[in-house]
N, C-alpha and C positions, 0 to 999 in steps of 0.2 A: 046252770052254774053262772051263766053270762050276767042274768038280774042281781044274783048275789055278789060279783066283781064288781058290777057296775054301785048296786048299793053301801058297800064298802068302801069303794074309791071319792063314791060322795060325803060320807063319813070323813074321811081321810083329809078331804080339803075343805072339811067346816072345824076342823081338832085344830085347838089354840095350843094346847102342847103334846108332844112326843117322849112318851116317856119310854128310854133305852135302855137295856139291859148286857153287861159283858160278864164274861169269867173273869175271877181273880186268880192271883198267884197259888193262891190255894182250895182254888177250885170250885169259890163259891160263886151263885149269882151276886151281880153286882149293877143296882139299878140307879137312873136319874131322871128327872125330869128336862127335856129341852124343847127349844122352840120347832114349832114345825117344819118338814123336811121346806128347801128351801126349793127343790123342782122333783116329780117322781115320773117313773115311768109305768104306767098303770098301775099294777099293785107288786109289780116284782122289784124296780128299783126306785131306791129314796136316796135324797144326796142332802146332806145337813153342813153347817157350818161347823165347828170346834178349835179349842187350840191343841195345837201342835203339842204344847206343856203339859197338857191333862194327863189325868192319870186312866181315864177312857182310853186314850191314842195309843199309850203305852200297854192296857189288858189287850184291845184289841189286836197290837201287833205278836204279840206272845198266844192269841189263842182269837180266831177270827170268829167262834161262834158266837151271836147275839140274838136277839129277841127286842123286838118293836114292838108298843102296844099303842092304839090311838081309841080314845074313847070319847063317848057324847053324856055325859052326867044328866043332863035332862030327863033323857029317854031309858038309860041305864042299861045301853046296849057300847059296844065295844069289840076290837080286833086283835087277836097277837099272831102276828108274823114271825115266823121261823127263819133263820140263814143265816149270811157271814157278812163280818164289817169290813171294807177295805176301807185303807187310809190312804186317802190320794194328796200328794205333795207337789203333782207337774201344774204349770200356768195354765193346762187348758181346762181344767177341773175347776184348778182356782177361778179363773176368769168366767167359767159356764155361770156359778151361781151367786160371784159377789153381786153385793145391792149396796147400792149408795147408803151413808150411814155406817158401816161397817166400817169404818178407819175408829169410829169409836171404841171399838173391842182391839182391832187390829190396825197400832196408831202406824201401821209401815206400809200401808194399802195391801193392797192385792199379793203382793211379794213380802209381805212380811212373814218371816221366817215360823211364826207361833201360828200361822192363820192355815189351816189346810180342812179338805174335805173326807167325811165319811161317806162313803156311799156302803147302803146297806141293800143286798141279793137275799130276798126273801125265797124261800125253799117251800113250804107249806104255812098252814096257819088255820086259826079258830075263829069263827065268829059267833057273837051273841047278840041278842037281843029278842026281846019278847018271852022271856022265859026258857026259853030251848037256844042249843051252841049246834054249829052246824062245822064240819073240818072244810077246809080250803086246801084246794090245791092250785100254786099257783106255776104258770107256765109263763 
């Protein structure tokens, strides 16, 4: 299992986008495209930028379940990650992942009130690649 974390986690930091998935009000999935997580912790935690205003912030706070998927188009292999979105609003989340440039999105810096962090706790997950999907389990 270790070769396949590890070949997954290299996947993970060659993916130009993250595409994120929440529950809606009514229950359905609800997906987007975003930039890659901004720091992870092997393959269980990812910590993304967002605003605070989305309508992401607001499904995830009503229903924490989500789904990550990172994929390589090239090779036509690909991950989806299982587990819950938290939405972190304290300064040490904020400050762990802001990057210079980021007053562009969030013109109030670090403290501006619309800027906060998802971190997403992966549970389980699928990978593909070369024809056959293999289940993850991640710890």
């Amino acid at each position: 299992m270790t070769d396949l974390i590890n070949k997954v986690a290299s996947m993970i930091d060659r993916a130009s986008v993250s595409i994120i998935s929440s529950v809606s009000e009514e229950g359905f999935p609800n997906t987007k495209a975003m930039l890659p997580p901004r720091k992870r912790e092997g393959i269980k935690n990812f910590y993304f930028t967002t605003n605070t205003s989305s309508i992401r912030v607001r499904q995830y706070l009503e229903n924490p379940k989500a789904c990550v998927y990172f994929y390589e188009r090239i090779v036509f292999s690909g991950v989806m990650l299982v587990g819950t979105m938290e939405v972190l609003q304290d300064a040490k989340s904020k400050e762990m992942i802001w990057e210079e440039g980021d007053d562009s999105y969030y013109p109030g810096g670090v403290t501006d009130p619309d800027y906060c962090v998802l971190k997403f706790t992966a549970r389980n997950g699928r990978f593909y690649s070369n024809l056959a999907s293999e289940d993850l389990t991640v710890e």
